[in-house]
C-alpha positions, 0 to 999 in steps of 0.5 A, spaced: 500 500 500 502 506 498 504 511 504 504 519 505 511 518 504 511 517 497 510 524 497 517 526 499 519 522 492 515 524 487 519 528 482 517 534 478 515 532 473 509 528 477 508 534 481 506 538 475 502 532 472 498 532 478 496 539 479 494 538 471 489 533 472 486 536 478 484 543 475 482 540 469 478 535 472 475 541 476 475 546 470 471 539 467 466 539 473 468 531 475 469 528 482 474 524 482 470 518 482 466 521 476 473 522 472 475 515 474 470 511 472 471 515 466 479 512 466 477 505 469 480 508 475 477 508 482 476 514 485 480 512 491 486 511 485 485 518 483 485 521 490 492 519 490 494 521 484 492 529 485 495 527 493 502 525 491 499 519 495 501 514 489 506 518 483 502 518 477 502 512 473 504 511 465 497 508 464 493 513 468 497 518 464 494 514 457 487 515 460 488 522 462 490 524 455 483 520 453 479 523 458 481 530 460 487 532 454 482 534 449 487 533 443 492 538 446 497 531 447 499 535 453 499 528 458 503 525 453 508 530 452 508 529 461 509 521 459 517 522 457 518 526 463 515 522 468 519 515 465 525 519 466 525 521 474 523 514 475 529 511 471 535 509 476 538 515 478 545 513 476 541 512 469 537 518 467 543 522 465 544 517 459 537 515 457 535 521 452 542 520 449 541 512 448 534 514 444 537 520 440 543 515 438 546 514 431 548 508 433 549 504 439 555 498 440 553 494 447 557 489 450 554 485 456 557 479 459 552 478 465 544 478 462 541 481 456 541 488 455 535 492 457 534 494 450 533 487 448 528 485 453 523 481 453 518 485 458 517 478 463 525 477 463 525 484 465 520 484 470 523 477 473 530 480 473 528 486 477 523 483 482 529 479 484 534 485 485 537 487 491 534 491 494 527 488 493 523 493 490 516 494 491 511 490 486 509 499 485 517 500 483 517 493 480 512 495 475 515 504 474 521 499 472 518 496 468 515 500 463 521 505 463 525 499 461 520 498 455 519 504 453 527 504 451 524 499 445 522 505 442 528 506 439 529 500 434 523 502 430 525 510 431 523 514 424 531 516 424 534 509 424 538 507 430 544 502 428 545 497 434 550 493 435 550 488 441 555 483 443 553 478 448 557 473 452 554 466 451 554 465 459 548 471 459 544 465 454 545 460 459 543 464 464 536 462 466 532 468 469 525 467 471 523 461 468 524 456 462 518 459 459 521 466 460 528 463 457 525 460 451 521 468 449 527 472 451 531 468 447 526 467 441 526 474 442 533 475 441 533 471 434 527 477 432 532 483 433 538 479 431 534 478 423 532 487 423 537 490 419 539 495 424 541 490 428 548 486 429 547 481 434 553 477 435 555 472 441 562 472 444 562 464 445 565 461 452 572 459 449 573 465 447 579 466 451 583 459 449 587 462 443 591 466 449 587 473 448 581 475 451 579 482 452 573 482 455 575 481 461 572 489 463 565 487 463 559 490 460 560 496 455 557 502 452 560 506 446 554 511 443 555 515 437 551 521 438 547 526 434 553 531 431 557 524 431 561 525 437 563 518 441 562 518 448 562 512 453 557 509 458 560 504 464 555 501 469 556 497 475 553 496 483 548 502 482 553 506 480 555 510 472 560 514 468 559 517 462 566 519 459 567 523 454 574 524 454 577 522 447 582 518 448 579 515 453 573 513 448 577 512 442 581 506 448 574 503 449 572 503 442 577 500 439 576 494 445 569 494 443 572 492 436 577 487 439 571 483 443 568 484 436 572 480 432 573 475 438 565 473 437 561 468 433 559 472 426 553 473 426 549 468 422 553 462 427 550 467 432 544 467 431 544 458 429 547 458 437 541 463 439 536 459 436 538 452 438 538 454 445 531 457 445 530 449 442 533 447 449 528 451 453 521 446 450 
């Protein structure tokens, strides 16, 4: 249930989309009960939403733009916003650069990367964090993490390369149900032709030469074609954009690269895994 404290840590965002929906619902002449019937809320969720008792949600922001917007897209504009100050904190100064990328170059060593989710494996990767989030958080992460998707089919293309350790394959998270999706849904993205999906098989370090031994990597090139680099570990984040520092990371990324399966074995060794799973 949520508690007077939530209040405290609600961000700005929230704010200004509750005190909106509260005076348009009155300029409206609808009770909150009214305005939640309408929205397929209770009143009582909708209290809550207009006290900072329980931060607007991105589904009661959809209804909200339905019901109350009149066409102006203004809770819709307020959606972004919101998503951002419920993202992590260490990763809100990297999230409007990923979705404004030219391209992205991902490494991960440890589970798939949270752009090529499927949303049951984010969700039991989450719940199953530590700290152990609330159902409520659980939920706000989710979606956030969902939302990032909108990237792939982005009307500027995005060029996504993504390497994957083979041990994050054999990782079961979940169940094996949530196995075989998420893989499956690996083999989807790896046939987008925006998309390089390749696997860094477990041997990779037999031939005496093994570079990625530094854990998960992000190189992003931005808008006016700069590089810069994102590094994530234990809560914590650094977005370096130091030249030397970047071109050293990249051309890691191309070494790790080349140590990895192409991308049509690749994709055999993801879809026979997925097979495994039935």
């Amino acid at each position: 249930m949520a508690r007077a404290e939530n209040k405290e840590t609600v961000g700005p965002a929230a704010r200004m989309a509750a005190a909106v929906a509260k005076k348009m619902r009155l300029k409206k002449g609808l009770t909150q009960d009214q305005l939640g019937a309408q929205m397929g809320f209770t009143g009582a969720a909708i209290s809550a939403m207009e006290r900072l008792i329980h931060p607007v949600s991105d589904e009661m922001l959809v209804q909200l733009e339905r019901v109350l917007g009149g066409g102006t897209g203004i809770f819709e504009e307020m959606r972004e916003l919101v998503r951002l100050e419920k993202l992590p904190e260490q990763f809100r100064g990297y999230a409007p650069i990923e979705q404004k990328a030219v391209a992205l170059w991902l490494y991960a060593n440890h589970v798939v990367h949270g752009l090529f989710q499927t949303e049951a494996y984010a969700r039991a990767l989450i719940a199953g964090g530590y700290p152990e989030p609330t159902p409520e958080r659980v939920e706000e992460l989710v979606v956030g993490r969902m939302a990032r998707k909108a990237l792939f089919d982005r009307k500027q293309v995005c060029e996504i390369e993504l390497i994957l350790d083979e041990s994050v394959l054999r990782r079961p998270i979940g169940d094996e149900e949530v196995m075989r999706e998420q893989l499956g849904h690996l083999a989807e993205c790896a046939r987008r032709r925006n998309v390089n999906l390749q696997v860094l098989p477990l041997d990779a370090g037999l031939g005496g030469e093994y570079v990625a031994d530094r854990g998960n990597l992000t190189v992003i090139e931005t808008t006016v074609h700069d590089h810069v680099t994102y590094l994530e570990i234990q809560g914590e984040s650094l977005l370096i954009t130091d030249r030397t520092k970047v071109s050293a990371h990249r051309q890691r990324y191309a070494k790790i690269r080349a140590q990895a399966l192409d991308p049509r074995r690749s994709l055999g060794l993801i879809e026979e895994l997925a097979g495994e799973q039935r």
